[in-house]
Structure formats: C-alpha cells, structure tokens
C-alpha positions as CSV (number, residue, x, y, z in Angstrom):
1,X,3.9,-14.1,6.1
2,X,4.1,-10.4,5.1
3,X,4.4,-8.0,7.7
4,X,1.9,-4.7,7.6
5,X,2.0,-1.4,8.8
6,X,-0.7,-0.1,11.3
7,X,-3.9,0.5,8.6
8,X,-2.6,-0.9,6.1
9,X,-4.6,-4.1,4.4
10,X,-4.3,-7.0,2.5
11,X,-6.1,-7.6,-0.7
12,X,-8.2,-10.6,-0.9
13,X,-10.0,-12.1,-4.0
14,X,-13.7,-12.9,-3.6
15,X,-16.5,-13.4,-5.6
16,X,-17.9,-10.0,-7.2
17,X,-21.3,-10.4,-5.8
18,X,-20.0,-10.9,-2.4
19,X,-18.5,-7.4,-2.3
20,X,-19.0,-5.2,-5.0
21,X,-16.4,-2.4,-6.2
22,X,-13.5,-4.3,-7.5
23,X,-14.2,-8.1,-6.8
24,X,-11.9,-7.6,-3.5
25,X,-12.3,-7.0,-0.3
26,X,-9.6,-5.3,1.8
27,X,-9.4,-7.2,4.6
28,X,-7.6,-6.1,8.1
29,X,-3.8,-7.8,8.6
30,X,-5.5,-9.7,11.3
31,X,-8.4,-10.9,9.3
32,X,-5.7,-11.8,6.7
33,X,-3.6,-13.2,9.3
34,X,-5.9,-15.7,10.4
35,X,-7.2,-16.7,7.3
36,X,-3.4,-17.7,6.6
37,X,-3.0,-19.5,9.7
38,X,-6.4,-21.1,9.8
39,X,-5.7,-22.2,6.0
40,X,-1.9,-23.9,7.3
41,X,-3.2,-25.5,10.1
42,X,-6.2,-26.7,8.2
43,X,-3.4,-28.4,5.5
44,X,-1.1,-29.1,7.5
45,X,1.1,-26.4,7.7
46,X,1.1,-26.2,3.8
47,X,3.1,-23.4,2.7
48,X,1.0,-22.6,-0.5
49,X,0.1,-19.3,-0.9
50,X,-2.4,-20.2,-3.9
51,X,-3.8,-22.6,-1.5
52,X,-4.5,-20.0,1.4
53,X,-5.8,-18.0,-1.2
54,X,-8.2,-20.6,-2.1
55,X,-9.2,-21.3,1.0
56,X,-10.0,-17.5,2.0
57,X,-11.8,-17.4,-1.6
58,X,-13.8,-20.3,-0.5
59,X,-15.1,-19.2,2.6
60,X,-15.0,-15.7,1.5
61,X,-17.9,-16.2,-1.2
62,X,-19.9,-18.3,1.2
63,X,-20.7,-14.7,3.2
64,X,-24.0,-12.9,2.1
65,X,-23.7,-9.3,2.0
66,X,-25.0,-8.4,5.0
67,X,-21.7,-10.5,6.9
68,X,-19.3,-8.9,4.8
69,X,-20.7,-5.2,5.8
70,X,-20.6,-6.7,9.2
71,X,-17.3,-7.2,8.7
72,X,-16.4,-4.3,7.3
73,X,-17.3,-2.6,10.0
74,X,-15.5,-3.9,12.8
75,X,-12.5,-3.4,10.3
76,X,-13.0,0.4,10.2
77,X,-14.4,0.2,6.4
78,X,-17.1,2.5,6.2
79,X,-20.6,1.4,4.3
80,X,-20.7,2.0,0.4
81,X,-21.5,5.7,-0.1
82,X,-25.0,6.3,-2.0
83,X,-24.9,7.7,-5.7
84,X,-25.1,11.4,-4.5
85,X,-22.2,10.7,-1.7
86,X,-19.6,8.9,-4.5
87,X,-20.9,11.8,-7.1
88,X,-20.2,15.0,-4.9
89,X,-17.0,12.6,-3.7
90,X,-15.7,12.5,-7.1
91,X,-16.0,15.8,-8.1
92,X,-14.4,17.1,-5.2
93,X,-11.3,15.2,-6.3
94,X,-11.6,16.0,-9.7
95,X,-11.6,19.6,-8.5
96,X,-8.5,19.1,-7.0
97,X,-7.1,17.1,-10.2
98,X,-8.6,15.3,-12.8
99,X,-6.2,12.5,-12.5
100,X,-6.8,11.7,-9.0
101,X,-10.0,9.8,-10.2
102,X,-8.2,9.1,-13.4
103,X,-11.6,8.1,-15.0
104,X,-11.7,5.2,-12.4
105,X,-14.0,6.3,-9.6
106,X,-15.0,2.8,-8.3
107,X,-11.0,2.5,-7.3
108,X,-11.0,6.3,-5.9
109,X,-14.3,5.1,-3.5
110,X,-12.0,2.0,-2.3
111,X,-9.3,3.6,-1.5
112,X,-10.8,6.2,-0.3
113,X,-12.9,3.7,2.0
114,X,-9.3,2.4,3.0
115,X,-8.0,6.0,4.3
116,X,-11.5,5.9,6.4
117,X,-9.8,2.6,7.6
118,X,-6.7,4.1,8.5
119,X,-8.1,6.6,10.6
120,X,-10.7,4.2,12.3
121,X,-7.4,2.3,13.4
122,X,-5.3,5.5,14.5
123,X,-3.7,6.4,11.7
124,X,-3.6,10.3,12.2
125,X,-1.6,13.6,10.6
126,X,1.8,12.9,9.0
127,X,1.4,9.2,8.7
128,X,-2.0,9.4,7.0
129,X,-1.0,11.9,4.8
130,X,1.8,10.2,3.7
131,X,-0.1,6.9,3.5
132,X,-2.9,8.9,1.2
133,X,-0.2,9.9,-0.7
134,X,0.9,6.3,-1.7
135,X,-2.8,5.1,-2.3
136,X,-3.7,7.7,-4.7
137,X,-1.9,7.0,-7.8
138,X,-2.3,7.1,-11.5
139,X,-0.1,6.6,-14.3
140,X,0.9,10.2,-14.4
141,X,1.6,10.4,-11.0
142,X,3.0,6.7,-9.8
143,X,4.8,7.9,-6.7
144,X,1.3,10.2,-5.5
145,X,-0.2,13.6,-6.0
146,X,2.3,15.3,-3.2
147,X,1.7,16.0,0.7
148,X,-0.3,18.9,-0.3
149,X,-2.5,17.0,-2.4
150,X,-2.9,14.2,0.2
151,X,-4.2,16.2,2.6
152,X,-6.9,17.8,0.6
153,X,-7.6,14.3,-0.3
154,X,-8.1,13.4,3.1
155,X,-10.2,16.1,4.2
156,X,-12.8,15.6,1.6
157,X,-12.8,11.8,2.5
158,X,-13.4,12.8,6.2
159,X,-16.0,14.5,5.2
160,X,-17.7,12.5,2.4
161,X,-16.6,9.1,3.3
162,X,-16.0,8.5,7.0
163,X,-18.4,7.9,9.9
C-alpha cells in the first residue's frame, strides 16, 4: 500500500453525483487505508488494486450527499464554497497569476479545499507552503508557482476557503 505524508490524500473515483467538482473525492489516507484493507479482507486478501478500487467505487456511490459532506468534514475538507466565495476565490488567484487557475477553476476550488485539509490536520508554515507549491500546477509551471507564490496562495485560501 502507498505510504502518505501527513495531509496528503488519496484520490478515489466515484460517481459524479455523489461528489461534485471532478467526479473524485479526496479521501483521508485512513479513509483510503481502510477501504483497501476492508476490500482484501472482504476477497480474501486479493491483491487487485482495480478490485479495491471497485469496491471503494461501489460503496462510494451508494452515499447521498449529505454522508459524503459528513464525511468531508471529519476529514478536514471544508463545504463547497457558494458562487460569490469560488468567484472572489478565483480572482484573487488570477490576480496573483493567471495561470494558477489556468482556466480550470473547479480543480483550483479542489485543491484549494485540500490545502484547507492540510491545515485542519496540522500541516502549518514551511511544510504547507511547500505542499501548496506542489498542488498548484499548470503546464507552464509543472514543478509550482515558487514559495512566494504558495504562500500568497495559502493566505487567500485561509481566508476564502477554510473554516
């Protein structure tokens, strides 16, 4: 099984209507951890990743909306912002650089989202920066925006995104 750093995730396929955004759900290591053990102990110790995926897929879209938020937030995942919240969001990181968004603002709310994660598990100054750094990509800039950038990034998620 793959190990994880602390806030990091693991991305899960679900049904679209189950989550919204992307069609995935970022899901905590240990949620992802026990779906993968519950899945090999539930085949008998199959060793299939399609199969766990399946499995986690399976139960996965059998959770209304309201369970998944649930879930979301005992992960740390903030709610979905409202229009005004994702539009002021946006243009604060278009301000900053037009390719941070990169035309794809549904991705820059997720991961966003995910840096609200990091924080809601401990993930604080050099670390998060460095961690922002990595999830904010775009073509033109496939290793990050730079330390600089990051942190402006994270302080208009703090103040748009997080709780």
């Amino acid at each position: 099984m793959a190990e994880y750093e602390p806030g990091e995730y693991a991305t899960v396929p679900v049904a679209r209507q189950a989550v919204g955004h992307a069609g995935v759900v970022r899901a905590p290591r240990t949620l992802a951890a026990l779906a993968a053990t519950a899945a090999l102990v539930c085949t008998g110790c199959a060793t299939d990743t399609d199969g766990i995926a399946q499995s986690v897929q399976t139960t996965s879209a059998a959770l209304s909306p309201s369970e998944w938020a649930s879930i979301e937030v005992e992960a740390g995942i903030p709610p979905e912002p409202d229009a005004a919240t994702v539009a002021a969001y946006i243009a604060e990181l278009e301000a900053i650089d037009p390719d941070i968004v990169h035309g794809e603002p549904d991705k820059a709310i997720d991961r966003g989202r995910n840096i609200c994660q990091s924080i809601a598990n401990g993930v604080e100054g050099e670390q998060l920066i460095a961690s922002t750094n990595m999830r904010f990509i775009s073509p033109n800039h496939p290793g990050g925006f730079g330390q600089e950038v990051a942190a402006q990034i994270v302080e208009h998620t703090r103040s748009y995104l997080c709780p």
